[in-house]
N, C-alpha and C positions, 0 to 999 in steps of 0.2 A: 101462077098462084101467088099471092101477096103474103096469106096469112099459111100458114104450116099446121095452126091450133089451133081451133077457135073453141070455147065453150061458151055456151047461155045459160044463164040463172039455173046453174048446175046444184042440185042439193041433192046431202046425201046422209042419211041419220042413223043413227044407231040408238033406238029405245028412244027418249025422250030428244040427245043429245044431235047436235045438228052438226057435224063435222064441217060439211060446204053447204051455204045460208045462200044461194042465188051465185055461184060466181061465174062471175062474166069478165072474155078477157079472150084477146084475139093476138096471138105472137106470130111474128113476121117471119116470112122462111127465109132462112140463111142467119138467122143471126145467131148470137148464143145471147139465152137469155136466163136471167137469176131468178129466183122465186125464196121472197124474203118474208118473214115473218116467226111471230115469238112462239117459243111450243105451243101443239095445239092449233096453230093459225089456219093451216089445212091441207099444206106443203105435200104431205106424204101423198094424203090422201088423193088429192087432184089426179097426182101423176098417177095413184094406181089404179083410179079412174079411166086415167087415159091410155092406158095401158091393157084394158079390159079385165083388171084382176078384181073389181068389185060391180057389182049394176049400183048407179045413179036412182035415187029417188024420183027427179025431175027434172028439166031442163035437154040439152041437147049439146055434143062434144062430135067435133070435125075433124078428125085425124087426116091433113094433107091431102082434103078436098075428099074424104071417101067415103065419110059418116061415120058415126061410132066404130070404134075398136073392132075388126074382124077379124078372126084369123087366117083366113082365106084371101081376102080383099088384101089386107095389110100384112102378107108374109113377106118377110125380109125388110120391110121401109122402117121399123118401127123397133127398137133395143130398148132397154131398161135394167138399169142397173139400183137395185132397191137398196134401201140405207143397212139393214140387217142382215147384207147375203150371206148365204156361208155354203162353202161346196164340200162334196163329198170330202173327207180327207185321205181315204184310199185310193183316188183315182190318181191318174199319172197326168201330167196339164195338157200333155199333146193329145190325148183320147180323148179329154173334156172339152177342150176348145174346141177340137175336129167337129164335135156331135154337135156343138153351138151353133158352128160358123153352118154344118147342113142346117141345122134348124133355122138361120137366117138364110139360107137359097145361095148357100155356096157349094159348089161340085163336088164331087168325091176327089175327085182329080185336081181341081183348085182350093180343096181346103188346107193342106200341109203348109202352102206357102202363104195362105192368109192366116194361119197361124202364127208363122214363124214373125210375118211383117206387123200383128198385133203385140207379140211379145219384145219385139226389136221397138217398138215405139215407150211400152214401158221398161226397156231394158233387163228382161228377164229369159234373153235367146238364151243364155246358158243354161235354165234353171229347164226346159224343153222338157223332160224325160221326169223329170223329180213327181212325187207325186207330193199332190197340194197339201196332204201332212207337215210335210218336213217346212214348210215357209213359215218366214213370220209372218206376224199381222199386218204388215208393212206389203209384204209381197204378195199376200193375198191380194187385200185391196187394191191393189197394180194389174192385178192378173184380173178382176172384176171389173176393172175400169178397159180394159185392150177386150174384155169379150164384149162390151156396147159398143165397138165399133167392128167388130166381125161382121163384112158383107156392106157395110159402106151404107148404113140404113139410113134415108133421109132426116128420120126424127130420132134423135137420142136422147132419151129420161135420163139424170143422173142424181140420186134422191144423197147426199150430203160425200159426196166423191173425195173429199180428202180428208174426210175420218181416218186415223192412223194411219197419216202419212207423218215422215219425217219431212224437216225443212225442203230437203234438198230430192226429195221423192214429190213432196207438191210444186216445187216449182219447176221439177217436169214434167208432173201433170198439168200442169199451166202451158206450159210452153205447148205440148201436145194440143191441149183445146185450141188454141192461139190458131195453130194450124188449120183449123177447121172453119174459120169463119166464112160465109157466104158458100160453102161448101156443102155442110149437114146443116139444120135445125137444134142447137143442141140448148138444153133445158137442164140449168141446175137448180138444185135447192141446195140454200147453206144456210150457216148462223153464221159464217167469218164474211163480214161484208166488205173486207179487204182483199178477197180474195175475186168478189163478185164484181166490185169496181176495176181490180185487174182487169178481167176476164173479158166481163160484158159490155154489149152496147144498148141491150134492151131488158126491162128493169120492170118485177112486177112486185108490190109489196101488198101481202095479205094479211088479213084478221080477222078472226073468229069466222072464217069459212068464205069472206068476202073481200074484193078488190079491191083495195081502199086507194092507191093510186098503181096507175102503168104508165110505161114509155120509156124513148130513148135515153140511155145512164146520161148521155149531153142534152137533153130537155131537163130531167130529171134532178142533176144537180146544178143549174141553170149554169152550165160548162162556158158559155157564152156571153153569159149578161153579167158574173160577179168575178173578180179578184180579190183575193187573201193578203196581204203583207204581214210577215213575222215580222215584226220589230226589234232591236236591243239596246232602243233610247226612246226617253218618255218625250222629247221634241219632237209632235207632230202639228204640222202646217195649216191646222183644219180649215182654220179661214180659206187661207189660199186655196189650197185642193178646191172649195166651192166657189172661189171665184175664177178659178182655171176650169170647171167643170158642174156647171149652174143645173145642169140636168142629172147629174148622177148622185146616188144616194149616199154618204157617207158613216159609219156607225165603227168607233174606235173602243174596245173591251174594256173593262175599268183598272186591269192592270195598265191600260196604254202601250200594250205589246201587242197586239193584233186588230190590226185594220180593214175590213171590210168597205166592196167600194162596189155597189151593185150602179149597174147602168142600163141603158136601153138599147139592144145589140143590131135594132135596126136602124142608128142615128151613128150608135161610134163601136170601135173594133176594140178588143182586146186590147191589141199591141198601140194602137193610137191612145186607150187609156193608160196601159203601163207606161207609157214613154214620158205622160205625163206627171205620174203618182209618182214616179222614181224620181223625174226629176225635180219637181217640189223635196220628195223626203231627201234627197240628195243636198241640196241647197241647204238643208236647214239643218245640215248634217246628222239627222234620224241616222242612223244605224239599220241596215236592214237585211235580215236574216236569210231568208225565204219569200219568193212570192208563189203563190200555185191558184188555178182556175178552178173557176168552180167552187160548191160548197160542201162536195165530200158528201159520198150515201150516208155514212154514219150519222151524220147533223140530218140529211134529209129525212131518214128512217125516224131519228128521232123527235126530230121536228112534228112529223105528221102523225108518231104514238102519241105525243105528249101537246095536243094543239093545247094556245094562249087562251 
């Protein structure tokens, strides 16, 4: 199986308002993939689409080759972790997880310890016994994030996962994801596109209910074809660079501190271009900061809200 997801010209309306206008949009199994876009875009909705928690007006949604969302066909393959969860607060977390982890097609007998190794990955083995009252918001949302992956389900929804996390709580949430690549199918939605570029290698940006571009985060910020140079001297070689480099595109910022150098990645390499831009700016003694590949989601996102 290639695809994990597919939807077609999926719409879904509420009264006049059209949540998802046609979205179409096919993600790869194994990857983890981001779902970007500005309130409203359709982010939520999709997933709870695919989730079977709303019916589609139109269109057609593939969950891992099986057809629309069933609860039968797709028990245990399929978690979801919605952006607003909130669990009982009198419950104790090892009776709530237990019930989860059965509800995803874990044993009576195997669920204690797929508990324990859900709560060990967010580091909350000690909290076992507490009931989900006494947590912060911090540890709630840790304990929400370790039940979508109770039972090991090929496709993981995770609709804005490091809401009220601290620094050092999301960058083990991170680490955690990191784990899973080519493993699960896992599907975030965020607004921190810093977090997405981390993360991802497969990249979907929506609006107003439809795709406006997909693919991989190295298609996508053409990871390949552009280099960045920070600068911290206004001496750049421009002539030169184009006479070392007759095919590549050059485009220097009007402060003269960032150089841009797009090229054609099936003529010349990264490292064959840097070795060259460095050593022109070297020569001419440019100062040079930083170099980094790519154009950054941020610029791409932006780029593609705000076309010339």
């Amino acid at each position: 199986m290639s695809a994990a997801l597919i939807l077609r010209d999926v719409v879904k309306t509420y009264g006049r308002r059209r949540a998802l206008d046609g979205l179409s949009v096919e993600i790869p199994a194994g990857c983890i993939c981001g779902l970007i876009g500005s309130n409203g875009a359709g982010k939520t909705t999709a997933l709870a689409a695919v989730a079977g928690l709303i019916r589609i007006n139109a269109g057609s949604i593939n969950v891992l080759g099986h057809g629309p969302f069933d609860p039968f066909r797709h028990a245990g393959l399929l978690s979801l972790l919605p952006q607003d969860s909130v669990m009982p607060p009198e419950s104790p977390m090892r009776e709530l997880l237990e019930h989860w982890a059965r509800l995803q097609g874990v044993t009576a007998g195997d669920a204690p310890a797929a508990v324990r190794e859900a709560l060990a990955r967010v580091h909350l083995t000690e909290r076992l016994a507490d009931p989900v009252g006494s947590l912060s918001h911090g540890m709630k949302r840790r304990v929400m994030i370790a039940q979508a992956f109770l039972g090991s389900p090929p496709l993981v929804l995770l609709d804005e996962p490091m809401n009220g996390l601290d620094p050092r709580e999301a960058a083990g949430a991170r680490d955690l994801l990191q784990t899973l690549r080519n493993r699960q199918t896992v599907v975030i939605s965020s607004h921190n596109l810093a977090d997405i570029e981390r993360l991802c290698d497969f990249v979907v940006f929506l609006e107003k209910g439809r795709t406006v571009q997909a693919g991989s985060l190295q298609s996508m910020t053409r990871n390949r074809q552009v280099l960045q140079f920070e600068l911290d001297d206004a001496g750049v070689p421009l002539d030169r660079l184009h006479d070392r480099l007759p095919l590549a595109e050059f485009a220097l910022s009007e402060d003269r501190r960032h150089l841009r150098c797009r090229f054609d990645a099936e003529t010349l390499s990264a490292p064959a271009v840097n070795r060259i831009v460095l050593g022109e700016l070297l020569d001419a003694g440019t100062g040079i900061v930083s170099v980094r590949q790519g154009d950054g989601l941020e610029a791409v996102y932006l780029e593609q809200s705000n076309p010339a």
